[in-house]
C-alpha positions as CSV (number, residue, x, y, z in Angstrom):
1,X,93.1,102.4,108.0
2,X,96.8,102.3,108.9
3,X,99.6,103.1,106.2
4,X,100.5,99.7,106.2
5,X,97.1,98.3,105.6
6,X,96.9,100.9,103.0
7,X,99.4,99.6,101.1
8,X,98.4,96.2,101.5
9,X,95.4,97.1,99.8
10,X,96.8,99.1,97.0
11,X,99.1,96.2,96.5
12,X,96.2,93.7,96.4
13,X,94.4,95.7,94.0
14,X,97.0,96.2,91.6
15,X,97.5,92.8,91.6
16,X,93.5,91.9,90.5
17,X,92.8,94.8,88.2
18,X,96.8,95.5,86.8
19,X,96.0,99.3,87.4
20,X,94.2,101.4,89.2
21,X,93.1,105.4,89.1
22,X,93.8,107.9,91.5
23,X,90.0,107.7,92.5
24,X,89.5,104.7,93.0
25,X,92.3,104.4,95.7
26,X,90.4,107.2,97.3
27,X,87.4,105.3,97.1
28,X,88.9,102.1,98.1
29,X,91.2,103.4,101.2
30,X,88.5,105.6,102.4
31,X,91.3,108.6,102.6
32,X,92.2,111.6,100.8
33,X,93.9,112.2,97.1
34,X,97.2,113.5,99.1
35,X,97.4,110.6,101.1
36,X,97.3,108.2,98.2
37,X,99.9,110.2,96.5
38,X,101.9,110.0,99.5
39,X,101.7,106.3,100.0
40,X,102.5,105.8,96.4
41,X,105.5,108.2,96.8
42,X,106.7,106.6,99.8
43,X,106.8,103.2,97.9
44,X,108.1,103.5,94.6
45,X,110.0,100.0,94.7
46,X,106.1,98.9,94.6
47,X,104.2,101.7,92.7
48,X,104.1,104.4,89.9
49,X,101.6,107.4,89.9
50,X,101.5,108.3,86.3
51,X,98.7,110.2,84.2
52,X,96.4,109.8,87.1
53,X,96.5,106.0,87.4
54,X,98.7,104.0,89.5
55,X,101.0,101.0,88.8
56,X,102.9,98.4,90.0
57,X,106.6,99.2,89.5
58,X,107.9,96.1,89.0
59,X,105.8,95.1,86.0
60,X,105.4,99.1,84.4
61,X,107.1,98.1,80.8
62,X,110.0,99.9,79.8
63,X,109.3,102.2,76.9
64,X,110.9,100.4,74.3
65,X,109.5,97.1,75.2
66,X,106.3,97.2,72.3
67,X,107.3,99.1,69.4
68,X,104.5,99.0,66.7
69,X,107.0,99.0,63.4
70,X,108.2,95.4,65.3
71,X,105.4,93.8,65.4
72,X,103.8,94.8,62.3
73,X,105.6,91.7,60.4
74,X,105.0,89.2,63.5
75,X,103.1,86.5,63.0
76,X,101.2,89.2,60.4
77,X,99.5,86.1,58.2
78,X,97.7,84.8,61.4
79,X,97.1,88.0,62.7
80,X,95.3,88.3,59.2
81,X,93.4,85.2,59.3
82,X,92.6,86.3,63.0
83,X,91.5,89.7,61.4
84,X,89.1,87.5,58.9
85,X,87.4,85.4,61.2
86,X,86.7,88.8,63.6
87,X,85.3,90.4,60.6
88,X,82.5,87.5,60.4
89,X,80.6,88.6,63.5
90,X,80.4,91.8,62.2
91,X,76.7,92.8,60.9
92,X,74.8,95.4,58.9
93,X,74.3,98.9,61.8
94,X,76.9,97.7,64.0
95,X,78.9,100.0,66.1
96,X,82.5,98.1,66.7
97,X,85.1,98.9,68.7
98,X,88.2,98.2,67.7
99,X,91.8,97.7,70.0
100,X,94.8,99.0,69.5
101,X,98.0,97.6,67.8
102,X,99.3,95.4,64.8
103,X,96.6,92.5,65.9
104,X,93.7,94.2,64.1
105,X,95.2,96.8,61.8
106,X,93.8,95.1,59.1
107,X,90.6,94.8,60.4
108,X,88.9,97.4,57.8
109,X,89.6,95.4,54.5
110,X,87.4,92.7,55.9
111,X,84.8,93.7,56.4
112,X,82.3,93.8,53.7
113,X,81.6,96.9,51.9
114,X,78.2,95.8,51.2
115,X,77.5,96.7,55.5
116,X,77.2,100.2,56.9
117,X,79.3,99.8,59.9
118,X,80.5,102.5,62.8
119,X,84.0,101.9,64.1
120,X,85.3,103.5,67.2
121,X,89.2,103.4,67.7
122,X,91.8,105.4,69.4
123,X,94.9,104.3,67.1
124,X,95.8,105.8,64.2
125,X,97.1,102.9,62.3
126,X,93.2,101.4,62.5
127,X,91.9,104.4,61.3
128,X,94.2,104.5,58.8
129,X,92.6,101.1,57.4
130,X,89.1,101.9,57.6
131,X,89.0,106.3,56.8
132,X,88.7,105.9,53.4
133,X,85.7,103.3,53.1
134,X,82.2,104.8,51.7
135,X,80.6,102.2,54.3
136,X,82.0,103.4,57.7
137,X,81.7,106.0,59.8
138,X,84.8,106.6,61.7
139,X,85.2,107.5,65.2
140,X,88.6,107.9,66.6
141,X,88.9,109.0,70.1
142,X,91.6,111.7,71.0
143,X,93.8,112.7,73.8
144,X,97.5,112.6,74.2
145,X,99.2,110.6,71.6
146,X,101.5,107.7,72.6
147,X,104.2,106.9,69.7
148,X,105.1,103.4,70.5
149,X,101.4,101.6,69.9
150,X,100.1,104.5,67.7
151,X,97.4,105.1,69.6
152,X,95.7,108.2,72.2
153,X,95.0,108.2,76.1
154,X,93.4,110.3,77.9
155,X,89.8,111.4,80.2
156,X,88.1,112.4,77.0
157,X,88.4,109.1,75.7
158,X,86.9,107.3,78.4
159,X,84.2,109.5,78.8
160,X,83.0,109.7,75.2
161,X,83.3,105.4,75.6
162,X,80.5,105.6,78.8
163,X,78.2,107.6,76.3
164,X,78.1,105.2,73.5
165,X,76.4,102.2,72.6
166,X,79.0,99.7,71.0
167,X,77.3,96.4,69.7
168,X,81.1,94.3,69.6
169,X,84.5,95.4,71.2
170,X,87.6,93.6,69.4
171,X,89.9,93.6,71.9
172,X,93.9,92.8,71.5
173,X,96.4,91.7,73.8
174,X,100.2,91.1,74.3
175,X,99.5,88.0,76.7
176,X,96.7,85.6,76.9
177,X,97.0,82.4,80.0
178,X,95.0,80.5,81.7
179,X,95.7,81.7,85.3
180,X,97.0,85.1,85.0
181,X,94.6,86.4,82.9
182,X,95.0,88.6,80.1
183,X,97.8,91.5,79.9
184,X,98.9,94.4,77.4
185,X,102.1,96.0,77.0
186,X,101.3,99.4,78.2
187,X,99.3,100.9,81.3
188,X,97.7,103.4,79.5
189,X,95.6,101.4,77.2
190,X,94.2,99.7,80.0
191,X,91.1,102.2,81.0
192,X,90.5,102.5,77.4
193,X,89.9,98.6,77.0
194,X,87.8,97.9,80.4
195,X,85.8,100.8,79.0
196,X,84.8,99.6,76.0
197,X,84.5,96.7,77.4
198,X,81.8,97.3,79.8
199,X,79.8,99.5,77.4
200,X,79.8,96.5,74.6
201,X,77.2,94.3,74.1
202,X,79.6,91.9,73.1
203,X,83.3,91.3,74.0
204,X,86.1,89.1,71.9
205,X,89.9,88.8,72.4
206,X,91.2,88.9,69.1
207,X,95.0,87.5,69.3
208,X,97.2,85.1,67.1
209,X,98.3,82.1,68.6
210,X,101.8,83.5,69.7
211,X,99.9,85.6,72.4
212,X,98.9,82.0,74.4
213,X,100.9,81.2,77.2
214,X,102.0,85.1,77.8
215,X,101.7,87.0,80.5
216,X,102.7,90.7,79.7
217,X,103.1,93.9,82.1
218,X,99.5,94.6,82.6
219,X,96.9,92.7,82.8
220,X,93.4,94.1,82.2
221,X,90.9,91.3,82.3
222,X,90.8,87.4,82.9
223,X,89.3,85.1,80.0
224,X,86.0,84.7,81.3
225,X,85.4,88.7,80.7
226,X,85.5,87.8,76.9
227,X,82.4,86.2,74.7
228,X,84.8,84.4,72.6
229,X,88.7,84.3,71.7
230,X,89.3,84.7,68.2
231,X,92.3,83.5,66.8
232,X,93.7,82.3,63.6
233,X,92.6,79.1,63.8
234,X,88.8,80.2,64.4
235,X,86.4,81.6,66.9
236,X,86.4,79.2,70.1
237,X,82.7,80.7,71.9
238,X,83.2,81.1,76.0
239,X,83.2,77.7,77.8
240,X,84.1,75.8,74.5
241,X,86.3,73.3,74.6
C-alpha cells in the first residue's frame, strides 16, 4: 500500500471509529509500527499519536474544553432524574458498569440498598458515590489519572474490562445525533467505553436532554450500538419511536 493510500485509510478510519490504536493501523495498513508512526508524523495537520492511540487533529479537544467542576451544576436535576430512571434496570447480582463524568455521579444513591450490586468504574467522582454502601462491591479500574473528567486510562484498564462479565454498561456522552453518532469530550475515554461496551450484556446511553443534537470531538459509537437511551424524560428501548 502506497503512503498516500495509507493515509487515506487512516483518515477513513478515524472518521468511522473517532480513534484508533497503534495496532490496529498495523493491522489495518498491513505495514510496520514505524511506518505508522511515520505517516502520523508526517501529517500532523490530520493526526495525533498520543498514549498509543491515534487521532484526528482537527477534532483532538483542547484540554480545557470539559472541565468536571463545570459541568457538575449543568443541567444536574435532569442528569438526576436521568440517574433515577438508569437505576431501574438495575437488578439483584448485577455487575454495572458505570461511565465517566457529571452524567452519572449520582448514580450510587439510587440504587436500592436492598440489592447486592458490583460496580466497575474508572472515575473517582463515581466511586466516590457508591465506596461507602454495605451493598456494593466496588471496582475501580486504575492507570494514569486524567484531572479534567476525574477519571484513569490506561492498558490495565482495558484488559481487566475483556476478563469480566458485566450484565449493564451505563454509558455517558458529551454529544448524542442522529447522523454523526455519539461523541465524548476526550480521546482517552474512548477504549475504555467500546470495551465495556462489548463485554456487556446490555448497553444504555445515559445523557440529559442537552446532550441531543451534539456532536463532540470523538465519537465512539453510533445509536444503534445502544439497547436503549435513557434520559430524563424516561427510557426510550432501541427502535422506539
Amino acid at each position: 500500500m502506497q503512503k498516500s493510500d495509507r493515509v487515506r485509510a487512516l483518515v477513513k478510519a478515524l472518521d468511522d471509529q473517532g480513534v484508533i490504536h497503534l495496532r490496529e493501523a498495523v493491522s489495518l495498513l498491513g505495514v510496520s509500527e514505524m511506518t505508522v508512526r511515520r505517516d502520523v508524523a508526517a501529517n500532523p495537520d490530520l493526526f495525533t499519536y498520543l498514549g498509543g492511540h491515534i487521532v484526528n487533529a482537527a477534532k483532538l479537544p483542547a484540554s480545557s474544553a470539559y472541565v468536571l467542576e463545570t459541568e457538575e451544576e449543568h443541567f444536574a436535576q435532569a442528569k438526576a432524574q436521568a440517574c433515577v430512571c438508569a437505576a431501574r434496570l438495575i437488578a439483584a447480582n448485577d455487575t454495572v458498569f458505570v461511565d465517566c463524568g457529571t452524567t452519572l455521579a449520582t448514580i450510587g444513591r439510587y440504587i436500592p440498598r436492598e440489592l447486592n450490586v458490583t460496580v466497575i468504574c474508572y472515575s473517582l467522582n463515581v466511586a466516590e458515590s457508591v465506596r461507602r454502601m454495605d451493598n456494593i462491591r466496588l471496582i475501580l479500574l486504575g492507570g494514569i489519572y486524567v484531572p479534567s473528567s476525574d477519571s484513569f486510562t490506561g492498558n490495565e484498564s482495558l484488559e481487566a474490562l475483556r476478563h469480566i462479565g458485566i450484565n449493564k454498561a451505563l454509558i455517558s456522552a458529551g454529544g448524542v445525533d442522529a447522523t454523526r453518532g455519539v461523541s465524548c469530550w476526550n480521546f482517552h475515554e474512548v477504549p475504555i467505553k467500546q470495551a465495556a461496551m462489548a463485554s456487556a450484556v446490555e448497553r444504555h446511553l445515559v445523557v440529559d436532554s442537552s446532550k441531543f443534537g451534539q456532536v463532540r470531538a470523538v465519537r465512539f459509537a453510533q445509536i444503534g450500538d445502544f439497547d436503549s437511551v435513557i434520559s430524563e424524560a424516561g427510557q426510550k428501548l432501541r427502535g422506539a419511536h
